[in-house]
C-alpha positions as CSV (number, residue, x, y, z in Angstrom):
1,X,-65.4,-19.1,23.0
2,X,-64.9,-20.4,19.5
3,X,-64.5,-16.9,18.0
4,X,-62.0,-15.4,20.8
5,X,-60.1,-19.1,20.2
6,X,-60.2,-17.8,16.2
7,X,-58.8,-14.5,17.5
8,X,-56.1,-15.5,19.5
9,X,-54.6,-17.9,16.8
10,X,-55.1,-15.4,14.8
11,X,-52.7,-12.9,16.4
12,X,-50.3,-15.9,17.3
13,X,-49.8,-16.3,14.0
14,X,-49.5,-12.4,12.8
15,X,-46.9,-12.4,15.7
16,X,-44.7,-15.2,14.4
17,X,-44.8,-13.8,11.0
18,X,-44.2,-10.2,12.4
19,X,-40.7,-11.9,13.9
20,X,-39.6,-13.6,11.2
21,X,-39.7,-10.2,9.3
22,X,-37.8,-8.4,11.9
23,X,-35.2,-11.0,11.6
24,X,-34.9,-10.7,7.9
25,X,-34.4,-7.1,8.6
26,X,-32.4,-7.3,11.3
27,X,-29.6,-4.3,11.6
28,X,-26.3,-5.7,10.1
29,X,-23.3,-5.4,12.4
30,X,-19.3,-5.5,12.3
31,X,-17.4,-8.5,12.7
32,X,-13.8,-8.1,14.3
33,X,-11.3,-10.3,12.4
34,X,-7.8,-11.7,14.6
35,X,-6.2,-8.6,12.4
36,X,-8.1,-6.1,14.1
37,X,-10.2,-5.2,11.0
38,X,-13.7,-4.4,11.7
39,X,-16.0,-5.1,8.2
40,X,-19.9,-5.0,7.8
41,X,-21.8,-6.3,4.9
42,X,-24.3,-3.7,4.3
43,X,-25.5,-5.1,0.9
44,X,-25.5,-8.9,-0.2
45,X,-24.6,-9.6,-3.9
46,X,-24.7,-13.1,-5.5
47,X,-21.4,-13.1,-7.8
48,X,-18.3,-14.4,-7.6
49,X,-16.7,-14.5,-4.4
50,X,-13.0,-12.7,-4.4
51,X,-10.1,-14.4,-2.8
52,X,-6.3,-13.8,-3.0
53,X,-5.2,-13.9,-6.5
54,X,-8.5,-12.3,-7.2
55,X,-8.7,-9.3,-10.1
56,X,-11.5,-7.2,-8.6
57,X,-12.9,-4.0,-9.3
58,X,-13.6,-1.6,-6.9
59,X,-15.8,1.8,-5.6
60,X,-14.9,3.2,-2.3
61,X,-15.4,6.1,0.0
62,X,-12.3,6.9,2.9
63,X,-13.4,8.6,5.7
64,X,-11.7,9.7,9.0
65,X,-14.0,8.4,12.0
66,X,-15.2,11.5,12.0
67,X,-16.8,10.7,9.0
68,X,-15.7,13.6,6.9
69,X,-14.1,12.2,3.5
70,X,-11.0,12.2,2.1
71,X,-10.8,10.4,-1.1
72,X,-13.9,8.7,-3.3
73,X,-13.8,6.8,-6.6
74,X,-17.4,7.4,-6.6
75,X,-16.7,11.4,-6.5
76,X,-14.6,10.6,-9.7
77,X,-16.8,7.9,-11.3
78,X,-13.1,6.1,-11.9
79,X,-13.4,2.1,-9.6
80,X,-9.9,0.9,-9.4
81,X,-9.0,-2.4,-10.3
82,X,-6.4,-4.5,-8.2
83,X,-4.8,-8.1,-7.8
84,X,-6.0,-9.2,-3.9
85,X,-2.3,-10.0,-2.3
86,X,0.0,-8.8,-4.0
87,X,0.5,-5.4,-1.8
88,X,-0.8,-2.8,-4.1
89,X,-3.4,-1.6,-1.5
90,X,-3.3,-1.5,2.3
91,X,-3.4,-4.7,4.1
92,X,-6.9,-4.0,5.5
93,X,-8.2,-3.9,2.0
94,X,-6.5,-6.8,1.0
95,X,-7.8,-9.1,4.1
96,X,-11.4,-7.1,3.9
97,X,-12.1,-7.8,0.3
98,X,-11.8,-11.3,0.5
99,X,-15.0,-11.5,3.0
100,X,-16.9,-10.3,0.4
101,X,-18.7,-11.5,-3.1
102,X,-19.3,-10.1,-6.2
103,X,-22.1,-7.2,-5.8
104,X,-21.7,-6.7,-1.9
105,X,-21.3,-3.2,-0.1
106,X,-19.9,-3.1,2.6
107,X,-18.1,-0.8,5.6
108,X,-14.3,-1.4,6.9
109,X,-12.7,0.2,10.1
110,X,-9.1,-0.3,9.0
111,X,-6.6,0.4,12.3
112,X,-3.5,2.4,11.5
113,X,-1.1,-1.0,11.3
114,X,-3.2,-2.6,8.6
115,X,-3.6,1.2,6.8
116,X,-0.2,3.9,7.0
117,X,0.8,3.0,10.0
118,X,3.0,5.6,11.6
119,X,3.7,7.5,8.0
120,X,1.7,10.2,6.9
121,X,0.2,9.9,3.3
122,X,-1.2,12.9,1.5
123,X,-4.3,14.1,3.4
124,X,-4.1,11.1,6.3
125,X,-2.0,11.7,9.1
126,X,0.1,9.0,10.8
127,X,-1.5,6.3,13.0
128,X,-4.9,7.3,11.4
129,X,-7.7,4.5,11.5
130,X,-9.9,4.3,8.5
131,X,-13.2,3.7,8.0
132,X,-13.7,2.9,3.7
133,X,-17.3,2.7,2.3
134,X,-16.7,-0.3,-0.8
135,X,-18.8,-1.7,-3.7
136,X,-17.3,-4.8,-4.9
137,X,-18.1,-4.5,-8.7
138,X,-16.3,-7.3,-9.9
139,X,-14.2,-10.8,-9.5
140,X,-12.0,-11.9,-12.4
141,X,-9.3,-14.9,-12.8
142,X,-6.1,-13.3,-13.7
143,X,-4.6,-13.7,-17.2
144,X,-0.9,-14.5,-16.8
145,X,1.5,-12.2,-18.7
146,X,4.1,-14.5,-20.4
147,X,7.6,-12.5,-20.2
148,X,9.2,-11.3,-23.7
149,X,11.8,-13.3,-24.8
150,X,14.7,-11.0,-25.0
151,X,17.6,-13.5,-25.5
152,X,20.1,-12.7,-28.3
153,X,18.7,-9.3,-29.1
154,X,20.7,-5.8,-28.4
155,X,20.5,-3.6,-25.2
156,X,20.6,-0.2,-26.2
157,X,21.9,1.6,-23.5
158,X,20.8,6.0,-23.1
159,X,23.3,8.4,-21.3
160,X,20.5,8.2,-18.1
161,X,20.9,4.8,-17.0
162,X,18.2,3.5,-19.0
163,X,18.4,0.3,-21.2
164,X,15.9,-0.6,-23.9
165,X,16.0,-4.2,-25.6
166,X,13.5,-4.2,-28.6
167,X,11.5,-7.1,-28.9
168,X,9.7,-6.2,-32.0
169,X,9.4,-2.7,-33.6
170,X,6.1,-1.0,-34.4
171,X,5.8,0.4,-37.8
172,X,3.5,3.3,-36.8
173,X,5.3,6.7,-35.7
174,X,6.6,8.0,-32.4
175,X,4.9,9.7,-29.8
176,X,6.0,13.3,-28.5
177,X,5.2,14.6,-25.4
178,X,2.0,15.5,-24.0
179,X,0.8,12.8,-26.4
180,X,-1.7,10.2,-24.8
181,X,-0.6,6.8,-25.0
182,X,-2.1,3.7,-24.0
183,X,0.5,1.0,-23.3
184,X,0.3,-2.5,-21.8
185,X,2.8,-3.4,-19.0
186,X,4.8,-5.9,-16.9
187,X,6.5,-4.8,-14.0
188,X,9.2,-7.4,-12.7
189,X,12.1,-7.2,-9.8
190,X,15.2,-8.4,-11.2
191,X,14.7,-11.7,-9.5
192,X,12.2,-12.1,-12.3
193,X,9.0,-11.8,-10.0
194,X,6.3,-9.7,-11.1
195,X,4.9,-6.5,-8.7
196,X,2.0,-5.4,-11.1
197,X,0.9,-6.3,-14.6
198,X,-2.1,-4.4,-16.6
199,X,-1.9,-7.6,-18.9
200,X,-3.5,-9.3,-15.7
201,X,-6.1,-6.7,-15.7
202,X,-6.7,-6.3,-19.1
203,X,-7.0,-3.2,-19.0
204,X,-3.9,-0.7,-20.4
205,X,-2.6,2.1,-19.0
206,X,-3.3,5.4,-20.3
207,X,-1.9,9.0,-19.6
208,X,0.3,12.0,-21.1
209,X,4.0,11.1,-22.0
210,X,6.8,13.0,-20.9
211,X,5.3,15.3,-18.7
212,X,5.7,13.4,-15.3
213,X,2.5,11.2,-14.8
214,X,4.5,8.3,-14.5
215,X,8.3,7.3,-13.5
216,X,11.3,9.2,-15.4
217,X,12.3,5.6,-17.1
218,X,8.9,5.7,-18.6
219,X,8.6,8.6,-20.1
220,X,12.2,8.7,-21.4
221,X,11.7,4.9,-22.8
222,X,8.6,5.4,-24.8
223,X,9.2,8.3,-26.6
224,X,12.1,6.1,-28.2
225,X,9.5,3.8,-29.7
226,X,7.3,3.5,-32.5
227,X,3.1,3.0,-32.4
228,X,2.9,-0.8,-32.1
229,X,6.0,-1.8,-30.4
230,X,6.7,-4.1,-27.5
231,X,10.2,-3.4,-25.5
232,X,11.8,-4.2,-22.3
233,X,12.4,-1.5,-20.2
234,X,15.4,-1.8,-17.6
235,X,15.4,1.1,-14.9
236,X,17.7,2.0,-12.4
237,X,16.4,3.1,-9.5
238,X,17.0,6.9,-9.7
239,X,14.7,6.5,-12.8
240,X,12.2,4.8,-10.7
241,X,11.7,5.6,-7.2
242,X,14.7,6.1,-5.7
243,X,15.0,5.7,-2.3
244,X,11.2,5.4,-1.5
245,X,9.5,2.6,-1.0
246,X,6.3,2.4,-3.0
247,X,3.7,0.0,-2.2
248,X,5.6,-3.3,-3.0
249,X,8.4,-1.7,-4.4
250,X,11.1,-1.6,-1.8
251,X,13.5,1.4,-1.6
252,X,16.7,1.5,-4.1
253,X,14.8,-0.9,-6.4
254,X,16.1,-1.5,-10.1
255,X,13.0,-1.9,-12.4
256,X,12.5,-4.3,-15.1
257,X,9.0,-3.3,-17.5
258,X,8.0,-5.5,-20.5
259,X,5.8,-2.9,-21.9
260,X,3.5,-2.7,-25.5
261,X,3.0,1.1,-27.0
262,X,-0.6,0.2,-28.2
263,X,-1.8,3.6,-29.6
264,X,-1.4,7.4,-29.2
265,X,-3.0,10.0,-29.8
């Protein structure tokens, strides 16, 4: 009686361990927010966790429901790095990241009102919901950009529209285009407020000048300066974008950049 009492503890206990494992391996699930956002955590990091204001780094996946894929970072090892809040992704990204910590994967099943709603954007048709795979790489505090002080210097004004106020000149040469240039950047409404900054990121921008990567005002402003210099940039909006509304640029919009021409090459 002894033994089969040793026995039958025995399993008791190999059962209660046996359940407590299951639980620690339990299946995760998604959690419907009041949004309509649907998010599950299938990896838990132990960083930082992001919250509006946040500068995070990202890799994701969009899917249809379907599954099938229609844009990756992963595909082209390039995360994108974003404020949280300020607009420049789709609301469903901006509410989902901020469930999550530094190091965490995780699925969202974005509906079409917190995605493109009824608009069609490149490959995603209108009223589409999405479903992103994401790997929250990183959390950083933003580093404010202090606006150049422009007061009591010139305004050179081009035939386009476009005015220039040098803040301080470079001493190193001009680019030309199709050069490379890596340049630093402010972006302000007139009203002063700021839309996107890579001083906040710390990261600049690079790409090819004067061969359309970026806005006309751009690439007509920075071949006017030298290696080294930091300008402001005042846009109209046909030298912008016009009558589109882009992310949290609205339609019509008249563009003020305080930008650095770091290097070239």
């Amino acid at each position: 009686m002894k033994k089969l009492s040793f026995i039958s503890a025995l399993i008791a206990i190999m059962f209660l361990i046996s359940c407590k494992s299951m639980k620690k391996e339990s299946v995760p699930t998604f959690t419907t927010t009041p949004s309509g956002l649907q998010y599950m955590i299938t990896k838990h990091g132990e960083g930082r966790k992001a919250v509006q204001g946040s500068l995070v780094t990202v890799h994701y996946t969009g899917k249809f429901l379907n599954d099938s894929v229609f844009d990756s970072s992963v595909d082209k090892n390039r995360p994108i790095t974003i404020t949280l809040g300020k607009g420049q992704v789709i609301k469903g990204w901006d509410e989902g990241l901020t469930y999550l910590q530094e190091g965490d994967e995780a699925t969202f099943i974005i509906p079409a009102d917190l995605a493109y709603g009824n608009r069609q954007v490149g490959p995603i048709p209108a009223n589409s919901t999405l479903k992103f795979d994401v790997k929250l790489i990183s959390v950083q505090e933003i580093k404010e950009p202090v606006p150049f002080n422009c007061v009591g210097l010139d305004t050179l004004k081009l035939e386009s529209g476009l005015q220039i106020i040098m803040v301080s000149e470079g001493k190193g040469p001009k680019p030309v285009k199709n050069n490379k240039v890596d340049v630093h950047y402010t972006g302000y409404f007139t009203n002063g407020k700021i839309f996107d900054s890579s001083v906040s990121r710390g990261t600049p921008l690079s790409f090819e000048v004067g061969v359309g990567r970026v806005i006309k005002g751009w690439d007509e402003g920075l071949l006017q300066l030298n290696k080294g210099s930091k300008a402001r940039l005042i846009i109209p909006s046909h030298l912008a974008y016009g009558d589109r509304q882009t992310g949290p640029i609205p339609a019509g919009s008249t563009l003020i950049f305080d930008v650095e021409l770091i290097d070239f090459k």
